[in-house]
DOGU-194521 format. One line per field, with one value per residue: residue number from 1; x, y negated, z of N, C-alpha, C in turn. Coordinates in nm, 2 decimals, padded with zeros to 4 digits. Last residue first. Layout:
N
resi	c(NUM  ...) .
n_xx	c(X  ...) .
n_yy	c(Y  ...) .
n_zz	c(Z  ...) .
ca_xx	c(X  ...) .
ca_yy	c(Y  ...) .
ca_zz	c(Z  ...) .
c_xx	c(X  ...) .
c_yy	c(Y  ...) .
c_zz	c(Z  ...) .
This chain:
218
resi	c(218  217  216  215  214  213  212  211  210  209  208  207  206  205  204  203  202  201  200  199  198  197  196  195  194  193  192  191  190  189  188  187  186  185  184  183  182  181  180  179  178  177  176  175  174  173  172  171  170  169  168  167  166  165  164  163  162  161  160  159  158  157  156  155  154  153  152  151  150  149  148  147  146  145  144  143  142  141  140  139  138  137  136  135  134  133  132  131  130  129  128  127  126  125  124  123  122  121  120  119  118  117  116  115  114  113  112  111  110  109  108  107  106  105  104  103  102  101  100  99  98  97  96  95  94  93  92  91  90  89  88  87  86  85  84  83  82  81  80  79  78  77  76  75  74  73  72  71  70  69  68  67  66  65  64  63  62  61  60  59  58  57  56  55  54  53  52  51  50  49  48  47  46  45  44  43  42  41  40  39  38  37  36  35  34  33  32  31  30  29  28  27  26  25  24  23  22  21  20  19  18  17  16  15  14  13  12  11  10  9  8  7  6  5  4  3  2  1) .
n_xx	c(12.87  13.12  13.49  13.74  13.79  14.00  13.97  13.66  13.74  13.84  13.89  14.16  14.26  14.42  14.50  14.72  14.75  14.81  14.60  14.51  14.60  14.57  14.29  14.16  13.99  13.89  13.92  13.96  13.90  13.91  14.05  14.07  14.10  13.94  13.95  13.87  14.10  14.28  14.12  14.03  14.22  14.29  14.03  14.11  14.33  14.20  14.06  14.25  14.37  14.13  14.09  14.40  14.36  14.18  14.31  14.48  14.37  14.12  13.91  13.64  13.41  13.50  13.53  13.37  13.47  13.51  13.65  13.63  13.47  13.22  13.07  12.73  12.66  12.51  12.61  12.81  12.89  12.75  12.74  12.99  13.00  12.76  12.93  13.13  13.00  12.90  13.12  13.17  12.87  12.79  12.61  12.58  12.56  12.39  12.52  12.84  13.06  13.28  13.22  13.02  13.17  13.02  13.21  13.19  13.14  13.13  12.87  12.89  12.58  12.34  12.11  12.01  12.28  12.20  11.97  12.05  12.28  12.16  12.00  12.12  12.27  12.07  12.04  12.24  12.39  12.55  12.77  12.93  13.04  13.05  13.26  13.21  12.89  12.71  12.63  12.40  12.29  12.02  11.90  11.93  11.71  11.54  11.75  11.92  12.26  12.47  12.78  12.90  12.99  13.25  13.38  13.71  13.71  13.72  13.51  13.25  12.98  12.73  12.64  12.67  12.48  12.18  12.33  12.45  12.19  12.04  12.23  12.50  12.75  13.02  13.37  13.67  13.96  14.18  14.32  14.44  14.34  14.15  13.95  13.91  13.77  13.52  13.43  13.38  13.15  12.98  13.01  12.93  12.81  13.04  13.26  13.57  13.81  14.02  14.32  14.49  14.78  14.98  15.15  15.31  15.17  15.11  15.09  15.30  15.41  15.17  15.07  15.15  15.11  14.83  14.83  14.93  14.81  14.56  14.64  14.66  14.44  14.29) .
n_yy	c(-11.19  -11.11  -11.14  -10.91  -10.68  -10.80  -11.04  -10.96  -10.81  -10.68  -10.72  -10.59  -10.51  -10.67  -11.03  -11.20  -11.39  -11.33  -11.22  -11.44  -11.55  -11.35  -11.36  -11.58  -11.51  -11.23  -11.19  -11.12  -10.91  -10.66  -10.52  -10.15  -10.07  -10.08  -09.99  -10.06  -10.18  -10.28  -10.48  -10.73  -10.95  -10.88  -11.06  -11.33  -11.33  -11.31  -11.54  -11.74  -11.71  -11.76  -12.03  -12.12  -12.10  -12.29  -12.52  -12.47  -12.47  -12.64  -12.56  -12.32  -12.06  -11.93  -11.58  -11.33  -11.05  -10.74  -10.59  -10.23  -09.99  -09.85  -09.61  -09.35  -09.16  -09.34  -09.67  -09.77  -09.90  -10.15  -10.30  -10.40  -10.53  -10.72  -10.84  -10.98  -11.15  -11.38  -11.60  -11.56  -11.46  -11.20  -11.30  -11.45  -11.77  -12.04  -12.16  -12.08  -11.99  -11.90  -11.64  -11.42  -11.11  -10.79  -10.50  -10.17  -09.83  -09.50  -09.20  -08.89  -08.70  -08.55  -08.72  -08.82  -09.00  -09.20  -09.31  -09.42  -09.60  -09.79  -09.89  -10.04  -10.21  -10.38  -10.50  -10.61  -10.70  -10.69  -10.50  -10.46  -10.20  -09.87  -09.65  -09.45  -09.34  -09.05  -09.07  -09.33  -09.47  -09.47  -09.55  -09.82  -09.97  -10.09  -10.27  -10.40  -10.59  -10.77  -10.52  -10.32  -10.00  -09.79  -09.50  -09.34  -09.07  -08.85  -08.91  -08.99  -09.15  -09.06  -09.08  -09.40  -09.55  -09.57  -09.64  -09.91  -10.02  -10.02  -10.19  -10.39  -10.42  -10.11  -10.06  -09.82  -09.72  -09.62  -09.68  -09.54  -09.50  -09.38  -09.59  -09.73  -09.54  -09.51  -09.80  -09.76  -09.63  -09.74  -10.15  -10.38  -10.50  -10.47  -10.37  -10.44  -10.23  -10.28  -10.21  -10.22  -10.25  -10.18  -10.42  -10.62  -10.88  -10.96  -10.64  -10.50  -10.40  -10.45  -10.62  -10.67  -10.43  -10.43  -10.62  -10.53  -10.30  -10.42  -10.55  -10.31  -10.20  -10.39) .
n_zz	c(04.13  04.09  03.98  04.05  04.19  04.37  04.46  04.52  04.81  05.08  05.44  05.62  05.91  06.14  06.23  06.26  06.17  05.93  05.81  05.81  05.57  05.40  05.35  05.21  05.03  04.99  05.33  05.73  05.97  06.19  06.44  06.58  06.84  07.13  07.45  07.64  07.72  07.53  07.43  07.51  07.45  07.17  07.12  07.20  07.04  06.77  06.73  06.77  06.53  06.38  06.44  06.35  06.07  06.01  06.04  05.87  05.63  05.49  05.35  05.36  05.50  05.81  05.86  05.97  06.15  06.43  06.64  06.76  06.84  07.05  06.92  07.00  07.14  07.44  07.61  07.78  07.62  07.54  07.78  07.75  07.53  07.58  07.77  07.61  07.39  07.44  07.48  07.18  07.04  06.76  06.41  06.10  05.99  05.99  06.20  06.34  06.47  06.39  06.40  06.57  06.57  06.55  06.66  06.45  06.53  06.50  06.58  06.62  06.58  06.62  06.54  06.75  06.79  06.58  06.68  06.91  06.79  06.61  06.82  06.98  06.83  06.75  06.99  07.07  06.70  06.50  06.32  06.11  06.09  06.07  05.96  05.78  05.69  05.74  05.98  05.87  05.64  05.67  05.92  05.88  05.82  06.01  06.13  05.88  05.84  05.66  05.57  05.59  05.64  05.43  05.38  05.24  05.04  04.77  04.50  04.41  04.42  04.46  04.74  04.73  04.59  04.75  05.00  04.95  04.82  05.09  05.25  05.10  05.15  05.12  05.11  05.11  05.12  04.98  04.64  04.47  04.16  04.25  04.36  04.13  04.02  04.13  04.12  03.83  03.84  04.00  03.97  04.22  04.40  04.65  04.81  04.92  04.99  05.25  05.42  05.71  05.82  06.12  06.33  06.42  06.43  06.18  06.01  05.74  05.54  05.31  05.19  04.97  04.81  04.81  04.62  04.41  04.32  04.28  04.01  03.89  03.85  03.71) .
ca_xx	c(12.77  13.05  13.35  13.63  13.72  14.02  14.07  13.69  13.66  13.89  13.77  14.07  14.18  14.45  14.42  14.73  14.70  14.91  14.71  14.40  14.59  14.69  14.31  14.16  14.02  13.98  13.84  13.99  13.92  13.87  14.07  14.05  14.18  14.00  14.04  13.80  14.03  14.28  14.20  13.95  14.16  14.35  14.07  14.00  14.36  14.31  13.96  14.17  14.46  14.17  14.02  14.37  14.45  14.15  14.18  14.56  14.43  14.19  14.04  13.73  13.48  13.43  13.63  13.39  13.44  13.49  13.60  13.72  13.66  13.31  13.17  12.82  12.61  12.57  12.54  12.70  13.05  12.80  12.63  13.02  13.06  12.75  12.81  13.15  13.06  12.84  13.07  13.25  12.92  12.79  12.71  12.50  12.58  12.34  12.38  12.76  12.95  13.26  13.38  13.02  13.15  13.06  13.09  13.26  13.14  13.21  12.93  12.91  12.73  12.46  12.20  11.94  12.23  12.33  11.98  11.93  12.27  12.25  11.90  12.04  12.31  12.10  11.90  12.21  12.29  12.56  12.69  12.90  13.13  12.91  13.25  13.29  12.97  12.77  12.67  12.46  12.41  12.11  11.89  12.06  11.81  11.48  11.71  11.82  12.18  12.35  12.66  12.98  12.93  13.24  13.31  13.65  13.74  13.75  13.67  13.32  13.16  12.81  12.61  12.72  12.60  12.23  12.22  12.53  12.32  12.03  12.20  12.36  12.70  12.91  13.26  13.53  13.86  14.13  14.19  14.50  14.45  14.23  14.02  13.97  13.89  13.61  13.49  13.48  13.27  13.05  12.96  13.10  12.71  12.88  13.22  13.43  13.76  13.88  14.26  14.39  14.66  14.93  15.02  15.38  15.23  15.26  15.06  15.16  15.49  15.29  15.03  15.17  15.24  14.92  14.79  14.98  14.93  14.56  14.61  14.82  14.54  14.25) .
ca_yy	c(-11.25  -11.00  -11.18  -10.97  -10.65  -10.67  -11.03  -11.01  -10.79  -10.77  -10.67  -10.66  -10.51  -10.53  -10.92  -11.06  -11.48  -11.38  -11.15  -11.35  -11.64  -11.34  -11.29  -11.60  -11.62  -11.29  -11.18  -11.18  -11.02  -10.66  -10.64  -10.28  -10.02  -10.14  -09.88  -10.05  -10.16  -10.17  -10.40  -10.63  -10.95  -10.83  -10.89  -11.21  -11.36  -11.23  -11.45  -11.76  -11.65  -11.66  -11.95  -12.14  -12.03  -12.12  -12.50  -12.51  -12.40  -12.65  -12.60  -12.43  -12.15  -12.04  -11.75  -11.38  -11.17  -10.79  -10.68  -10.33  -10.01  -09.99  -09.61  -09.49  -09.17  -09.21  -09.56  -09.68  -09.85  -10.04  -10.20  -10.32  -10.39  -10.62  -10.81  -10.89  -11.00  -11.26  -11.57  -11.53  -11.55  -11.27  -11.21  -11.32  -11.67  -11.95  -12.12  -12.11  -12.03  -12.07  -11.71  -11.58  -11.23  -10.89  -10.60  -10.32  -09.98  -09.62  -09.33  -09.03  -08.74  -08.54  -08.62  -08.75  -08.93  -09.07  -09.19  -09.32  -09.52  -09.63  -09.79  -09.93  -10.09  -10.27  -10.36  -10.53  -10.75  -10.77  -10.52  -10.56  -10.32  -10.00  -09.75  -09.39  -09.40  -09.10  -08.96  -09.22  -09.45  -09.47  -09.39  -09.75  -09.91  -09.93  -10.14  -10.38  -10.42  -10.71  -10.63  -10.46  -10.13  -09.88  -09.54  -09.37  -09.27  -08.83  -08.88  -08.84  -09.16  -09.08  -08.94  -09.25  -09.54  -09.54  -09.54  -09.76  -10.04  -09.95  -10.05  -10.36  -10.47  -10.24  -10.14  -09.92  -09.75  -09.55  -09.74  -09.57  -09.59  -09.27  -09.45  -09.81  -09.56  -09.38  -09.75  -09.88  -09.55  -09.67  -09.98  -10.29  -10.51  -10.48  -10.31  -10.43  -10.34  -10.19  -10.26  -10.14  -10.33  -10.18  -10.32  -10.51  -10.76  -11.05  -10.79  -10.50  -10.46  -10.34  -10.57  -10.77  -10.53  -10.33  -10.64  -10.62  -10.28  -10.33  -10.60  -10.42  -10.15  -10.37) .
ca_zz	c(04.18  04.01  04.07  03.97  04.08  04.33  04.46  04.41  04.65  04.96  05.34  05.52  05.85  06.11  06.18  06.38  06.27  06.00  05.87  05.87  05.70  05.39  05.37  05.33  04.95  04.92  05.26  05.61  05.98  06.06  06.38  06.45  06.72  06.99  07.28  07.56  07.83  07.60  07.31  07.57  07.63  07.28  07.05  07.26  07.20  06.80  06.77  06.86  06.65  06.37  06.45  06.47  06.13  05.99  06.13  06.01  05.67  05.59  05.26  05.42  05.38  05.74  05.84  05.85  06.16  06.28  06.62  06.76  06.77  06.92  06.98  06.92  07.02  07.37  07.50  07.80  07.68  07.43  07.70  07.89  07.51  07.46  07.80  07.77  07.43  07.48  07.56  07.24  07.06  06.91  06.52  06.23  06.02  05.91  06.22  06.22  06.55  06.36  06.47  06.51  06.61  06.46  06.71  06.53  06.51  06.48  06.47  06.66  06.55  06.71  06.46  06.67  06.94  06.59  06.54  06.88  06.91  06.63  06.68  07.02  06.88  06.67  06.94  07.13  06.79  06.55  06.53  06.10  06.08  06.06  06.06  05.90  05.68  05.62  05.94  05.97  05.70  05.54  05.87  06.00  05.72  05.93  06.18  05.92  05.86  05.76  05.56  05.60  05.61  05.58  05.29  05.42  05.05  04.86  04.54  04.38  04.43  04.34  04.64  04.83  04.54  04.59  04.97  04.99  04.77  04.98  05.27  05.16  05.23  05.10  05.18  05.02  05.20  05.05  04.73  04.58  04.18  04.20  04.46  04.21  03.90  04.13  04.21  03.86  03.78  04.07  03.90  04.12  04.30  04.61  04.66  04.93  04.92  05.24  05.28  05.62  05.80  05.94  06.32  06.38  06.57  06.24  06.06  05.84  05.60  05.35  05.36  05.06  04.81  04.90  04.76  04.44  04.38  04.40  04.15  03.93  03.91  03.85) .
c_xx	c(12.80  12.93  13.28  13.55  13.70  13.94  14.08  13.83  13.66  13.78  13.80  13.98  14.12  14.35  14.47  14.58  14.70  14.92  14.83  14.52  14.55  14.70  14.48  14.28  14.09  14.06  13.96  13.95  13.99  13.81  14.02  14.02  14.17  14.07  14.01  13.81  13.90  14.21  14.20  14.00  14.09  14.35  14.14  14.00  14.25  14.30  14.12  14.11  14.39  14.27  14.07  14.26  14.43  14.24  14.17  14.44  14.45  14.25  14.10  13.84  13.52  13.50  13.52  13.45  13.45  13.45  13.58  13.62  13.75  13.45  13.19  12.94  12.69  12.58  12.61  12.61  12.89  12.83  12.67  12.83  13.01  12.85  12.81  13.03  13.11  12.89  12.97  13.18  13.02  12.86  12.70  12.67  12.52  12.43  12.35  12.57  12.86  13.17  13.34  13.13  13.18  13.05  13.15  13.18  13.21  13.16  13.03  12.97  12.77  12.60  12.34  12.01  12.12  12.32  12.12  11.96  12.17  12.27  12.07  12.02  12.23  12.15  11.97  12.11  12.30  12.40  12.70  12.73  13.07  13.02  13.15  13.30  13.08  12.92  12.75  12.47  12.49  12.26  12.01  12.06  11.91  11.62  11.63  11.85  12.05  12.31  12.54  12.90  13.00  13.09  13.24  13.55  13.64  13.80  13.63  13.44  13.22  12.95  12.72  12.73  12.65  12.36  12.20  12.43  12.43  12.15  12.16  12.27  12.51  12.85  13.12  13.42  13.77  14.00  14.15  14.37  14.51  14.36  14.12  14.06  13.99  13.76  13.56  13.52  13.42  13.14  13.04  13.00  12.86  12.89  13.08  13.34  13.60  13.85  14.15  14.36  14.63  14.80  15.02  15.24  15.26  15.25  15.17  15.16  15.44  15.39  15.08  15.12  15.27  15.08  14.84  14.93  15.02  14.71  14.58  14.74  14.65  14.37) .
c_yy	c(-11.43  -11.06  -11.12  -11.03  -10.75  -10.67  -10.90  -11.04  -10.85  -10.73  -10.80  -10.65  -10.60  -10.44  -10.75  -10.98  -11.26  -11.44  -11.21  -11.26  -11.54  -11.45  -11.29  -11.51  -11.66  -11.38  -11.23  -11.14  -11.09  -10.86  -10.68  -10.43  -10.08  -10.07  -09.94  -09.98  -10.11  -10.10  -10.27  -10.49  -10.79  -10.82  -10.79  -11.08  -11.26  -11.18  -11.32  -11.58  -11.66  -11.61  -11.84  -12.06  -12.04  -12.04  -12.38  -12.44  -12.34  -12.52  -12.58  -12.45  -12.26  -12.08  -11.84  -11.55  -11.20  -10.96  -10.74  -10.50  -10.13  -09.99  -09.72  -09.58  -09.30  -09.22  -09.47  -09.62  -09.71  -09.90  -10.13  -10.24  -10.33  -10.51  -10.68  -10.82  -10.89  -11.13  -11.45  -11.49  -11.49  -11.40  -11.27  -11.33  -11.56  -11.81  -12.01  -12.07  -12.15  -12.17  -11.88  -11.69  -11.36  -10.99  -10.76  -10.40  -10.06  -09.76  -09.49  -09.13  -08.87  -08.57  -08.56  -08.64  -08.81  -08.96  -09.13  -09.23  -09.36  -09.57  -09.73  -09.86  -09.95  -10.19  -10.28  -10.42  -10.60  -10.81  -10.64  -10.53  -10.49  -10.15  -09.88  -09.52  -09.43  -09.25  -08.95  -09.10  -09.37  -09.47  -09.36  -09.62  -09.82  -09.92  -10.03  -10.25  -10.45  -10.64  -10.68  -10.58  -10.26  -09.98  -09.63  -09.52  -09.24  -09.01  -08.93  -08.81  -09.02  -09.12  -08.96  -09.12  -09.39  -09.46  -09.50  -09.66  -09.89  -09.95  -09.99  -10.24  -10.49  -10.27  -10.15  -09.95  -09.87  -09.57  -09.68  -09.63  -09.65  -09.38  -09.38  -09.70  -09.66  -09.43  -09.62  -09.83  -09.65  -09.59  -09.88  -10.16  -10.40  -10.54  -10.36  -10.44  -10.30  -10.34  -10.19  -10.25  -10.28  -10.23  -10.31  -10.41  -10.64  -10.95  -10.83  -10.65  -10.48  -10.31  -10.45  -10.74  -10.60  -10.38  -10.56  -10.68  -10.37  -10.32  -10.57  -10.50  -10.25  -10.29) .
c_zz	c(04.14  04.08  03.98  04.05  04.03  04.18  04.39  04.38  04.54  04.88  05.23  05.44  05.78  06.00  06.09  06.34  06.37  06.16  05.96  05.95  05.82  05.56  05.44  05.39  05.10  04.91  05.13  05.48  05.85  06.06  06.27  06.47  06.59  06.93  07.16  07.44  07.76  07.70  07.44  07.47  07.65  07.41  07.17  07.21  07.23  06.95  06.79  06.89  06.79  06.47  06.40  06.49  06.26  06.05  06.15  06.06  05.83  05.66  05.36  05.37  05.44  05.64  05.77  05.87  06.03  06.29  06.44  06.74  06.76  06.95  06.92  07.01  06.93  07.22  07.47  07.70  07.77  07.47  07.65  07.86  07.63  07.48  07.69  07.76  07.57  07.47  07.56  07.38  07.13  06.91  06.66  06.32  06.11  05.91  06.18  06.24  06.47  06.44  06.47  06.54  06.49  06.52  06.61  06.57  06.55  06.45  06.54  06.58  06.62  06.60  06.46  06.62  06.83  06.66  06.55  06.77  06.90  06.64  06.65  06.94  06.93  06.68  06.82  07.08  06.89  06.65  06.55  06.22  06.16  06.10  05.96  05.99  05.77  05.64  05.81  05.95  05.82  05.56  05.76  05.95  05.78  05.82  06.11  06.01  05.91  05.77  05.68  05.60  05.66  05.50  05.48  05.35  05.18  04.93  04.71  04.44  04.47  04.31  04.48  04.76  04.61  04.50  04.82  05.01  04.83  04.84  05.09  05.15  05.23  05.19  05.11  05.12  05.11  05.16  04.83  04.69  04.33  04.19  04.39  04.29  04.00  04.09  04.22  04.00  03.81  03.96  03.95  04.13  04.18  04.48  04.61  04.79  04.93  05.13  05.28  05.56  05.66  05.96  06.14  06.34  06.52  06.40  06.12  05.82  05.74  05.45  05.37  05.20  04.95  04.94  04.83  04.58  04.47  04.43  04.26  04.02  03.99  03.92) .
């Protein structure tokens, strides 16, 4: 595990193709939390899961010091499991779930970090907005108390096709940057193991890796 954390750091060392670094967050679902102490002590500064009770379980048990992100669906009765606790919800993909942030952070006067997750494929069986609904969702967002979005998250359609992924990915960049300043973005979270290096190229600032790291483990 080591040499292959070194070996990704390897390659997003240098950043994106806009000169930006680009965070490494491995994503950690169903990985034994002695596996993730042993990932943090070999450099790992940011870990994912993707389902609540999963980071409800685990949290209390990673001992070292790691910026700890969701990445999954979220239920609204699960939101409690993470606020306060995780330093960015990743994966907004609806107006109500902002609201339930919202509320419970607003509860426990903190403010929590989100991304708004777009349907880059515009897949059935995926979650997120559509290009056309974001205007809408931030300029909501941009009025709640209690919750701040950072940027844009997305998952690439499996696919051999390169070219295609690369094009959806400098696609979802263009809109990154329509609303990067007018809004304070600061992430890009956009590539996976089997993707990741296209993601970068296309100007994503954030990767979510896991089995490139641990293994398949599903």
């Amino acid at each position: 595990m080591e040499n292959k954390l070194k070996q990704i750091f390897s390659e997003i060392e240098n950043g994106n193709s806009y000169g930006e670094q680009v965070t490494l967050v491995g994503a950690t679902k169903f990985v034994p939390v002695e596996i993730i102490n042993q990932a943090i002590a070999f450099g790992l500064k940011d870990i994912s899961e993707n389902r609540a009770q999963e980071f409800k379980d685990k949290y209390p048990l990673v001992t070292q010091p790691v910026n700890y992100h969701f990445i999954g669906s979220l239920q609204k009765n699960k939101v409690k499991y993470l606020i306060g606790k995780c330093c960015l919800i990743q994966s907004v993909d609806s107006l109500s779930l902002l609201d339930e942030i919202a509320r419970q952070s607003v509860n426990k006067n903190v403010l929590t970090n989100v991304l708004l997750e777009v349907n880059l494929g515009v897949e059935e069986q995926k979650h997120g907005f559509d290009y056309s609904e974001l205007e809408n969702a931030l300029s909501y967002a941009k009025n709640l108390s209690g919750v701040k979005v950072l940027g844009l998250m997305a998952m690439l359609p499996e696919s051999d096709d390169e070219d295609m992924l690369l094009d959806l990915s400098k696609t979802l960049r263009k809109v990154y940057d329509s609303y990067k300043d007018e809004y304070g973005f600061k992430h890009l979270s956009l590539g996976m193991s089997n993707d990741y290096k296209i993601a970068i190229k296309a100007g994503s600032n954030m990767i979510r890796v896991g089995s490139k790291i641990f293994g398949r483990r599903y």
